[in-house]
C-alpha positions in Angstrom: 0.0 0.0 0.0 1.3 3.4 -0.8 2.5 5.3 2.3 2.7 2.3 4.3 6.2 0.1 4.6 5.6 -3.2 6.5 8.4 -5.9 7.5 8.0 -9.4 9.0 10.4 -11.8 10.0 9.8 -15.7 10.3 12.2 -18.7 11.2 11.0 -21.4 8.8 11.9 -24.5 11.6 13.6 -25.8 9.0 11.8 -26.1 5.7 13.1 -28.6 3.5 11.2 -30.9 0.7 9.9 -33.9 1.7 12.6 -36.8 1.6 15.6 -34.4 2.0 17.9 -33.9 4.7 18.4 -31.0 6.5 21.4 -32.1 9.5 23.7 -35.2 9.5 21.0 -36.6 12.2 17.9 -36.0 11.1 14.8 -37.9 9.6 13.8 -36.3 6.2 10.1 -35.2 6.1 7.5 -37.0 4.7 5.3 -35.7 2.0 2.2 -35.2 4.6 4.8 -33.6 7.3 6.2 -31.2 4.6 2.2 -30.6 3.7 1.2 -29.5 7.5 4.6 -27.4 7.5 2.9 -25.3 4.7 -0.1 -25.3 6.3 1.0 -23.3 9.3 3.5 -21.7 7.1 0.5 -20.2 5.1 -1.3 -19.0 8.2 1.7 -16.9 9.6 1.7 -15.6 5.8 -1.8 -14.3 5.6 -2.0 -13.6 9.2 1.6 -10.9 9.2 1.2 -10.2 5.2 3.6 -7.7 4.5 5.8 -5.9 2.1 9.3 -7.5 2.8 8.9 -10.8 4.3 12.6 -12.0 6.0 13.1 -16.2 6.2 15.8 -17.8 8.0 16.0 -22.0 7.9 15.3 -22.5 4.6 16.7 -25.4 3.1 14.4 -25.1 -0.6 14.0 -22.2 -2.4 11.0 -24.2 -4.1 9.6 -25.3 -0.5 9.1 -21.4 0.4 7.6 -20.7 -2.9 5.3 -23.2 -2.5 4.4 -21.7 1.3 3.3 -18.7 -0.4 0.9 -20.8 -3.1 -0.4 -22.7 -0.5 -1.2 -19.0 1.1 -3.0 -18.2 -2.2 0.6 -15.1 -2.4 2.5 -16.4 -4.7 1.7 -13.9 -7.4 1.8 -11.2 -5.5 5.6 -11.2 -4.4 9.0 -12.0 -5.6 11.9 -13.6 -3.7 15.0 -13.7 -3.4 16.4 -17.6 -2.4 18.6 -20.0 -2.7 19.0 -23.8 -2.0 20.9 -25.0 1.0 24.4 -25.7 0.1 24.8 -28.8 1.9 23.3 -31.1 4.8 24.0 -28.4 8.1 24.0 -25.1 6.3 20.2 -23.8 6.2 19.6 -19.9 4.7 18.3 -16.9 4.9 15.7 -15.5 2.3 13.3 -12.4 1.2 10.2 -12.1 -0.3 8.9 -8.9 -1.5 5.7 -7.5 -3.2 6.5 -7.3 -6.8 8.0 -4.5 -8.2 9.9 -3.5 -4.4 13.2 -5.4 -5.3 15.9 -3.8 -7.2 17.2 -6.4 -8.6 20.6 -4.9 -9.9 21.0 -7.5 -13.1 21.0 -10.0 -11.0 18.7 -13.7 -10.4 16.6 -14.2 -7.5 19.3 -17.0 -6.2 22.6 -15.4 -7.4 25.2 -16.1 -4.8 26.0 -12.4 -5.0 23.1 -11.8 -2.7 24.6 -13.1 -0.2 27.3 -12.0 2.5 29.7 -15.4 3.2 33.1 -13.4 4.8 33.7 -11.2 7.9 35.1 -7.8 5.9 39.0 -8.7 5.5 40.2 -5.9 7.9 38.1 -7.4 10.5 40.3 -8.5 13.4 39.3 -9.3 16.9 42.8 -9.7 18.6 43.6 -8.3 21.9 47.8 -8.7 22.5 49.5 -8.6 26.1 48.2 -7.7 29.2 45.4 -9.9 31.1 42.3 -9.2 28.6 44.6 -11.0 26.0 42.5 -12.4 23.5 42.1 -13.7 19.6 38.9 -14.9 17.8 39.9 -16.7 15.0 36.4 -16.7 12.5 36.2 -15.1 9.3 32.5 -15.9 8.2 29.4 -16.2 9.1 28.1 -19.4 10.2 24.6 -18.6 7.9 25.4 -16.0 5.3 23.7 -12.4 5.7 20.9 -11.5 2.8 21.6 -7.9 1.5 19.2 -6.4 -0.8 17.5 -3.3 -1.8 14.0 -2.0 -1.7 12.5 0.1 -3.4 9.0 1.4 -1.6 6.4 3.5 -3.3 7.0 6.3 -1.7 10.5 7.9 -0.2 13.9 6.9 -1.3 15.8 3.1 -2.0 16.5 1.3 1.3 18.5 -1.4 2.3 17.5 -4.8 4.1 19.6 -7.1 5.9 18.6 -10.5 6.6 20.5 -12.1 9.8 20.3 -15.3 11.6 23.3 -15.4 14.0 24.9 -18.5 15.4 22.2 -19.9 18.1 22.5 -20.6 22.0 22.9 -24.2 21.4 26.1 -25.8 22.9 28.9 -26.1 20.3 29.6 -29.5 19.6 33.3 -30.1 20.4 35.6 -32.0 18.3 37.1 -35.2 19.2 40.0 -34.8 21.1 38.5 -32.1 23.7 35.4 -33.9 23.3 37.1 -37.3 24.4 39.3 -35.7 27.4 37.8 -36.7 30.8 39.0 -33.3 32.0 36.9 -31.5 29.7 34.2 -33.8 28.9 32.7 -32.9 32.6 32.3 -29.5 31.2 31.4 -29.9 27.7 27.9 -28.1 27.6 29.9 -24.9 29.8 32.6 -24.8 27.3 30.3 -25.2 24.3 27.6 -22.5 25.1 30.9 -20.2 25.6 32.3 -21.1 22.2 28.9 -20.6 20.2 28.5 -17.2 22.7 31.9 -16.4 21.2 30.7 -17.2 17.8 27.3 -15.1 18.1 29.1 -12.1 19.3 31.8 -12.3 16.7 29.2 -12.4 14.1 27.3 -9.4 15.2 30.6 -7.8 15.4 31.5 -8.7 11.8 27.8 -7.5 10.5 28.0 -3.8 12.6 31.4 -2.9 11.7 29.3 -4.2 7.4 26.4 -2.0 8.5 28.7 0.9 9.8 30.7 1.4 6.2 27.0 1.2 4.7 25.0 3.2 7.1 28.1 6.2 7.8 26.9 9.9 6.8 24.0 9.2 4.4 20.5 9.3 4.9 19.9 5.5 3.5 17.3 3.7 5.2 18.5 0.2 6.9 16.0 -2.1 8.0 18.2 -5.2 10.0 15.5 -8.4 10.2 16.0 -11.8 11.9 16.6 -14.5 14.4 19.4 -13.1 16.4 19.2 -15.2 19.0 19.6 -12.8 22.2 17.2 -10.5 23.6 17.2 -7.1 22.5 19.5 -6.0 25.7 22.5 -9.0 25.2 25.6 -8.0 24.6 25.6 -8.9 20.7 22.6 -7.5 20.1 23.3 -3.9 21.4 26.9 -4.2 19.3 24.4 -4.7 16.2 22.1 -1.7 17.1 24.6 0.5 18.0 23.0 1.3 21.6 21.0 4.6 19.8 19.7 7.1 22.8 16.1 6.8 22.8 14.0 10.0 23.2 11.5 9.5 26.2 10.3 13.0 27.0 10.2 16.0 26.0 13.2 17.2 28.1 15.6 14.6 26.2 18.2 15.1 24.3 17.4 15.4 21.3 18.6 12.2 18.6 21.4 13.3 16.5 25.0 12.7 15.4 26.9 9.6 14.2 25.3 7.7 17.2 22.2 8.0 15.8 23.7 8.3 12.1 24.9 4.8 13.0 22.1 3.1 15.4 19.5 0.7 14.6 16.4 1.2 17.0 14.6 -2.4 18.2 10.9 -2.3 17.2 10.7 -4.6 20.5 11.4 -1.5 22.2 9.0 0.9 20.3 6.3 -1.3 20.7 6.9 -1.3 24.7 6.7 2.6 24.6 3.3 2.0 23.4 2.0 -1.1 25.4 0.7 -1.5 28.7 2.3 -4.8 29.1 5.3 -6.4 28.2 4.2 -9.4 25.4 7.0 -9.4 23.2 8.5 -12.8 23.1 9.7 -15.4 20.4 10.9 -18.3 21.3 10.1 -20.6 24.8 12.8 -23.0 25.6 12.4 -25.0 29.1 9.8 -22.3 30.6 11.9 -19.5 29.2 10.1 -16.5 27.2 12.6 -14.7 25.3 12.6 -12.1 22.3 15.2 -13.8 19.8 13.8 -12.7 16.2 13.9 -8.7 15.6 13.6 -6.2 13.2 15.9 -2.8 13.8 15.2 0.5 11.8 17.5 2.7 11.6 17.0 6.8 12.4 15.3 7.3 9.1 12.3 5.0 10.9 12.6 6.6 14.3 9.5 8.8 15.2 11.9 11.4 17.1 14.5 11.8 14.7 14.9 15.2 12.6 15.9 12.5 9.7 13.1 10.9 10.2 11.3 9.3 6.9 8.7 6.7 7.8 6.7 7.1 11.3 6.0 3.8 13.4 2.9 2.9 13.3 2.5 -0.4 14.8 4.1 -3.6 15.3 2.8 -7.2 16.4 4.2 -10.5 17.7 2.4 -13.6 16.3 3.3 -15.9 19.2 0.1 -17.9 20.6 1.6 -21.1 18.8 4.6 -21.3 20.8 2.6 -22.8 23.7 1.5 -25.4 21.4 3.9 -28.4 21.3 5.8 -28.8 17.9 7.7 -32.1 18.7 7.5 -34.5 15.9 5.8 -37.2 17.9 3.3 -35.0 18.4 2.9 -34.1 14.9 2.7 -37.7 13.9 0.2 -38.2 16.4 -2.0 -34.8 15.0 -1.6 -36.3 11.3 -3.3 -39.7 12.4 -6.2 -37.9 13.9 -6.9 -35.2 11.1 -4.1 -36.0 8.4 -5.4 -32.8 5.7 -6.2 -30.8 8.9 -3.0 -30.8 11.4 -0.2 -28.2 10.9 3.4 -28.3 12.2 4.4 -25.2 14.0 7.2 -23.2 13.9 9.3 -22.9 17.1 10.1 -19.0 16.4 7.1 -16.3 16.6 6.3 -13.9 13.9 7.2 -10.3 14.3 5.9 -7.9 12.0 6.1 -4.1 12.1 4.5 -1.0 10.0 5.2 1.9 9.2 3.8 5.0 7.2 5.5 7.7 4.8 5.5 10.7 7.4 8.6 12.9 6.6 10.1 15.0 9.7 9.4 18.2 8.4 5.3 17.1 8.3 4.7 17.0 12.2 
C-alpha cells in the first residue's frame, strides 16, 4: 500500500522438501509432514502479510515458494532464495511485493546476494596484558541477505537478513570432546564457544552496517533471528546502543550515534504497550525475544531525519505454547491428516510503518 512500509520476519523451523535432509542426524520429512509445515507456514503468511517478508532456515528455495501458493501469495511477491548448500548449512531469504526489489541484473538465487566473509580488515585480537584475547572466525556461520528496496514512496532502502549463530552448545571435536578433564564441562565450554561465535558475528555485521549506514541518509532495515534479547551484549553491538527520546526534556537524537544506530521495534512497541508481550521463542519455561527487526533513524518517530513514522508492530506468538515435537505431529496427522499443521518454534514479528517525513509534524 502506498504510504505504508511493512516488514515481518519468520524462522522457517527448518523447511526442506519432503525426503531431504536438513542435518547429518535428522529424519527427512515425509510428504504429509512437509504438507502440515505449509499449512501453518500459510497461516503466519496471511496472518503478518507484508511488504518484505525475512526467512531464515530454509533449506528449498521451491519449498518457500510453494508456502506462499499454498497462502494463495504467490503472485503477488517475488523472492529472493537459494537452496541450501549442503546437509547443516540452512539460509536466509526475502520475499517482497512485486516491483519492491531492485534487482541490480542480478537472479533471484545469485550467490551475490549473499554476504559469506567477515570484511577482511576485520580483526578481533587483543595482544599482552590480562584481557589478551584472539577470535579466529572469518565468516558467518549462515550467510547475511543484502538487498535493496524500493517502496512506493521515499527513497531506496537497504535490508539485511540475519540469523546469528544460536544458543545451542557447540559440539566439540574429538580430542576435547574425548578428554575426561573437559568432557565434565562440555555443555559450559560449548555454550561459551557458540557465545563467542554469536558475538563475533554481530561484530562482523555492525562494523558491514557501519561502512553502509556512515553519513548518508539510506534507510537500513536489520530483520532476523538473532538469537539474544534485545538487551544482550551482541545484540546492542548490532544496534549500536542509539539514545532513545523518552520525553520532552531529552536530548534530542542526533549525530553519528544515531547516524549509526538501529532502533529495536521490540522496544518501540513497549513505549506503546501496557504490558510487556514481546517474546519469540520458549525454551524450558523461558520467554525470550530472539527474532527482531531494527530500523534505523530514518524510521525513528523522534529523529529530525526521520522518513517513515512507526505505526505499529505485532508478535504472532500464541503457537509457541502449542507443542511442535514431531511425535506430536505424527500423532496430529493420524487424527486429522489434511487438517494438522506443524508449527514453527520462532514467533512472527511484524512491524509498519507510514510515509511521514520529519518536516510534516
Amino acid at each position: 500500500m502506498s504510504g505504508r512500509l511493512s516488514f515481518a520476519t519468520i524462522n522457517l523451523y527448518n523447511l526442506q522438501r519432503p525426503r531431504r535432509k536438513t542435518y547429518p542426524n535428522s529424519q527427512p520429512f515425509s510428504a504429509i509432514e512437509y504438507r502440515a509445515k505449509l499449512r501453518f507456514l500459510a497461516l503466519m503468511l496471511k496472518a503478518a502479510r507484508s511488504d518484505v517478508f525475512a526467512f531464515q532456515e530454509l533449506w528449498a528455495e521451491r519449498a518457500l515458494t510453494e508456502a506462499f501458493a499454498e497462502a494463495g501469495l504467490a503472485d503477488d511477491y517475488e523472492f529472493i532464495a537459494r537452496d541450501a548448500p549442503g546437509i547443516g548449512k540452512p539460509q536466509v531469504a526475502l520475499a517482497a511485493r512485486k516491483g519492491l526489489i531492485d534487482f541490480q541484473g542480478r537472479v533471484p538465487n545469485d550467490d551475490a546476494w549473499w554476504i559469506e566473509d567477515f570484511p577482511e580488515d576485520f580483526v578481533l585480537k587483543k595482544r599482552r596484558t590480562i584481557e589478551a584475547v584472539m577470535v579466529d572466525i572469518d565468516a558467518f556461520s549462515r550467510p547475511v541477505l543484502n538487498v535493496v528496496v524500493k517502496p512506493d514512496a521515499g527513497p531506496p532502502l537497504r535490508v539485511m537478513v540475519a540469523h546469528l549463530k544460536s544458543k545451542r552448545p557447540t559440539f566439540l571435536d574429538g580430542p576435547e570432546r574425548d578428554n575426561p578433564a573437559i568432557k565434565a564441562h562440555s555443555k559450559a565450554i560449548g555454550s561459551a564457544l557458540a557465545s563467542i561465535r554469536r558475538t563475533a558475528e554481530a561484530a562482523a555485521l555492525r562494523v558491514i552496517m557501519d561502512r553502509s549506514m556512515d553519513g548518508n541518509a539510506v534507510p537500513h532495515v536489520l530483520l532476523g533471528d538473532l538469537n539474544n534479547g534485545s538487551l544482550s551484549v551482541s545484540t546492542t553491538i548490532l544496534t549500536g546502543d542509539p539514545r532513545y527520546r523518552l520525553i520532552e526534556s531529552s536530548r534530542p537524537v542526533g549525530g553519528r550515534r544515531a547516524d549509526r544506530g538501529l532502533y529495536s521495534v521490540e522496544t518501540l512497541m513497549q513505549y506503546r504497550s501496557r504490558r510487556h508481550t514481546s517474546y519469540t521463542h520458549i525454551y524450558e519455561n523461558k520467554l525470550e525475544t530472539l527474532d527482531h527487526i531494527m530500523v534505523s533513524e530514518e524510521f525513528y518517530d523522534h529523529s529530525p531525519r526521520r522518513i517513515w513514522a512507526f505505526r505499529e508492530a505485532e508478535m504472532f506468538n500464541d503457537h509457541l505454547t502449542i507443542s511442535h515435537k514431531r511425535s506430536d505431529v505424527s500423532k496430529w496427522l493420524q487424527e486429522d491428516p489434511k487438517g494438522a499443521y506443524w508449527p514453527t518454534d520462532h514467533g512472527v514479528v511484524r512491524a509498519v510503518f507510514e510515509h511521514r517525513p520529519f518536516a510534516e509534524v
